[in-house]
C-alpha positions, -999 to +999 in steps of 0.1 A: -432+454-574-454+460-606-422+481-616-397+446-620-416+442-653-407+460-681-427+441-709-440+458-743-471+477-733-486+458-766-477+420-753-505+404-727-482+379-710-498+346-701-471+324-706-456+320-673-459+279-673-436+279-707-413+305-704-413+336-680-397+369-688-375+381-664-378+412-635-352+442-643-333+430-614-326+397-631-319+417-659-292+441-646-274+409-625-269+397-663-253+431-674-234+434-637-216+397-648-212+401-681-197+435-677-176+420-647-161+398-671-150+421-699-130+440-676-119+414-649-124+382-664-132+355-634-106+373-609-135+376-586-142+342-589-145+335-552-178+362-551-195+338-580-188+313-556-208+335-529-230+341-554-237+304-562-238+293-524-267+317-519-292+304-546-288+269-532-298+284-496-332+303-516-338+272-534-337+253-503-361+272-486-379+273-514-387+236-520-383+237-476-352+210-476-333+201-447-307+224-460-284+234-489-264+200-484-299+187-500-297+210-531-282+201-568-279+231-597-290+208-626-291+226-664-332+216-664-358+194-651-348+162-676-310+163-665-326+165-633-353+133-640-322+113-656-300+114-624-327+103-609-338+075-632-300+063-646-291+062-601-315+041-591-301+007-588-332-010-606-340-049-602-360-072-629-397-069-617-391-038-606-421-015-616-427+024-624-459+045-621-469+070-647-499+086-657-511+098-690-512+132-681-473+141-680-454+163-701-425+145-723-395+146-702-418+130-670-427+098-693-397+093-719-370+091-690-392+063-668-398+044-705-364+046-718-360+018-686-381-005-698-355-018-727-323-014-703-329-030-673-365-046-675-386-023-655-422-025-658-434+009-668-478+012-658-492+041-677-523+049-661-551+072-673-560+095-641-599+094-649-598+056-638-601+066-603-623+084-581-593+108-576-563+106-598-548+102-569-564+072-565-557+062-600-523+061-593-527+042-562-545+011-572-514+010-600-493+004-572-481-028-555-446-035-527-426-037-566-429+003-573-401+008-568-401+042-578-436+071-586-427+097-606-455+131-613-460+162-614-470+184-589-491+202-611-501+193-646-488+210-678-521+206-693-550+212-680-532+225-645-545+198-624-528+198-586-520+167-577-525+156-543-488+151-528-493+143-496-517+114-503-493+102-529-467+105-504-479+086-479-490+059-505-452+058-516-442+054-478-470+028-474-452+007-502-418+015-492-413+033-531-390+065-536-412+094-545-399+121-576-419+152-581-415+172-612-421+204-593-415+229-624-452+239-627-457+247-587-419+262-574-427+299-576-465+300-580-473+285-546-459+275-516-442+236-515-425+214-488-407+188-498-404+172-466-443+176-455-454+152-485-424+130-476-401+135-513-370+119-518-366+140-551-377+169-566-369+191-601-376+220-613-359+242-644-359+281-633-372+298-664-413+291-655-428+308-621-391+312-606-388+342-634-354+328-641-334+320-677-332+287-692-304+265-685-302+260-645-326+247-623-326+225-592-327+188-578-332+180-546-321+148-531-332+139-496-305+128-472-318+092-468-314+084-503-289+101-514-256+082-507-281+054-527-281+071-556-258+058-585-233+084-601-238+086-635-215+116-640-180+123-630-162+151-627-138+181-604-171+197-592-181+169-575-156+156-556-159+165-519-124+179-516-134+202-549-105+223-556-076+202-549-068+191-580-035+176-573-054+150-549-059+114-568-078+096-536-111+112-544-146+104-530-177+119-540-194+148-523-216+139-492-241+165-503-259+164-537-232+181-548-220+144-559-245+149-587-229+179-604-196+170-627-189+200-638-183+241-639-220+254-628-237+282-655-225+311-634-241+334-655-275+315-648-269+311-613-263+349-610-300+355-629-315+330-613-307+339-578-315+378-585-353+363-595-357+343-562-348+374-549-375+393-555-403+357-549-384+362-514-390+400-508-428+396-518-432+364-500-443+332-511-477+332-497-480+364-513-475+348-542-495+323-539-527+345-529-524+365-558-517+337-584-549+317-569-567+347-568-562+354-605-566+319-618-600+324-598-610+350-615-602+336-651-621+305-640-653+324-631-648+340-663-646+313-684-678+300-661-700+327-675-694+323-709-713+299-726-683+297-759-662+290-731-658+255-714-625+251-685-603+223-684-587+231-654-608+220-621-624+247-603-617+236-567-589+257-556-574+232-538-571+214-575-551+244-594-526+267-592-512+290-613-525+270-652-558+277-666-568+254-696-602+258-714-622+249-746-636+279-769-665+263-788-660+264-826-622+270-825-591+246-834-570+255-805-535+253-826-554+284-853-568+302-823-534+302-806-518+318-839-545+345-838-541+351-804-501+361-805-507+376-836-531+398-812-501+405-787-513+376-760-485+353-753-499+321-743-502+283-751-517+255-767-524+224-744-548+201-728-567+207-760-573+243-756-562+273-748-539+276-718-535+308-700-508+314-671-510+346-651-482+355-626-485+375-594-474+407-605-506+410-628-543+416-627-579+409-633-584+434-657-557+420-684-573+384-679-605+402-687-588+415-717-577+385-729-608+361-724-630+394-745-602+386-773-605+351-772-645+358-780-635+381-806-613+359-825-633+329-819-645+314-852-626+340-875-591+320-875 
């Protein structure tokens, strides 16, 4: 499968938790579309529709749903987050769990409540627990009404524990959200196993998709709950018959998608779960553990080298965070993609994000020219 790539043999991808670059297959669905509609326009529009109806089934199996009738085609993770937030018919009192470890879009949404409807928004730090887990937990009283995180941390790659966190949420009778953008595609997830009510994701990370679709499911239980915040044809459940003015919202989360869907992302984005299907997502996830391993026990043996990301596997996934002794992490970065390594700046240091389709020998590479740069930005 080495073959889907086609990247510059001078770039060292390590990128895959900010943007991923596609598989040729992705690619050529992108030519195949926009070639379809230079010469036919959308008179095939009932094979998009085909097209569309099979991503929601891979996307259901891929965050294991009840079925498609649970699955949404949102533009990104925050449209995805603000359904969620703006539905939820919020009381005074009400509170919200955060932590201090979330990217942007997983704190701004929950904060923007605070002013609108008087929900209590607890920012907790995750090293006041035992656990983070436990961090979170002891935040949380029968008025959380709502506990949004990720399921894997942007920043220093932390795994969150889901299922504890679940079952805490059921304990206290509080909707559970998982920001799933940093796990979907790099390892296996079930969103009905740690007991979910929502989960988002944008495509363009680990699912090797482009920016500008990505999912939200919405668990049957909850889901006729949910207040609309956008209207429009597409969600109607009579969609197509236009004429019709006694309208009712879709029974499946459908009812949370106004308008026309980005066909042309929804043709990439289902020839990239394509290929996640073919090789298997435990596949996937053996080889994307197996190389953060590695990097870690790299990282271990070098003394300029100090990891941010937790060594246990069952406390990673696919991100790989560490400190290089005498170097600003914002200079080294500049060095580094000066050097041809794509990679990121977070958790204060260097963050490295290896997919499945690479090896131990380019990590290797790119830890020797993190010590060869070190100190010399």
């Amino acid at each position: 499968m080495h073959d889907e790539f086609a990247l510059d043999p001078e770039l060292l991808y390590l990128n895959h938790a900010g943007v991923a670059p596609w598989p040729r297959r992705t690619a050529r669905a992108v030519t195949a579309f926009a070639e379809e509609n230079i010469h036919r326009g959308a008179a095939d529009y009932p094979q998009w529709m085909t097209v569309e109806k099979r991503l929601r089934e891979r996307l259901a199996r891929l965050v294991d749903a009840d079925g498609v009738d649970d699955i949404a085609l949102v533009k990104n993770t925050s449209e995805g987050l603000s359904l969620i937030a703006y539905g939820v018919d919020w009381e005074p009192g009400d509170n919200v769990v955060i932590n201090d470890r979330e990217f942007p879009s997983n704190r701004m949404v929950w904060e923007s409540l605070a002013g609108r409807f008087g929900v209590e928004v607890r920012d907790v730090s995750l090293d006041d627990g035992d656990t983070p887990e436990q961090a979170i937990v002891e935040a949380m009283d029968d008025r959380t009404r709502l506990l949004p995180v990720s399921a894997v941390q942007y920043g220093n790659g932390l795994r969150m524990d889901l299922g504890r966190l679940g079952a805490a949420c059921e304990a206290h009778g509080t909707l559970f959200c998982v920001d799933a953008i940093q796990a979907l595609g790099a390892r296996r997830f079930s969103a009905r196993e740690i007991g979910a009510h929502f989960v988002t994701a944008d495509g363009h990370k680990w699912m090797l998709g482009p920016e500008g679709v990505g999912v939200l499911y919405v668990s049957a239980a909850v889901r006729p709950h949910l207040n609309l915040t956008q209207y429009g044809w597409h969600m109607a459940e009579a969609m197509g018959e236009y004429e019709r003015h006694d309208w009712l919202p879709a029974t499946s989360a459908r009812r949370f998608e106004a308008g026309s869907p980005n066909s042309l992302g929804v043709h990439a984005l289902d020839a990239s779960l394509s290929l996640l299907e073919e090789i298997g997502m435990d596949q996937v996830e053996g080889r994307v553990l197996a190389l953060s391993a590695h990097l870690l026990e790299r990282i271990d043996a070098e003394p300029q080298l100090e990891s941010v990301t937790p060594g246990d596997p069952e406390r990673h996934a696919g991100i790989v965070t560490f400190r290089v002794a005498d170097a600003e992490p914002a200079a080294l970065l500049k060095a580094l993609r000066a050097e041809g390594i794509a990679c990121a700046a977070r958790g204060g240091g260097i963050r490295f994000s290896a997919h499945f389709y690479q090896d131990e020998a380019q990590l290797d590479r790119a830890v020797d020219r993190v010590l060869a740069l070190r100190g010399k930005q």
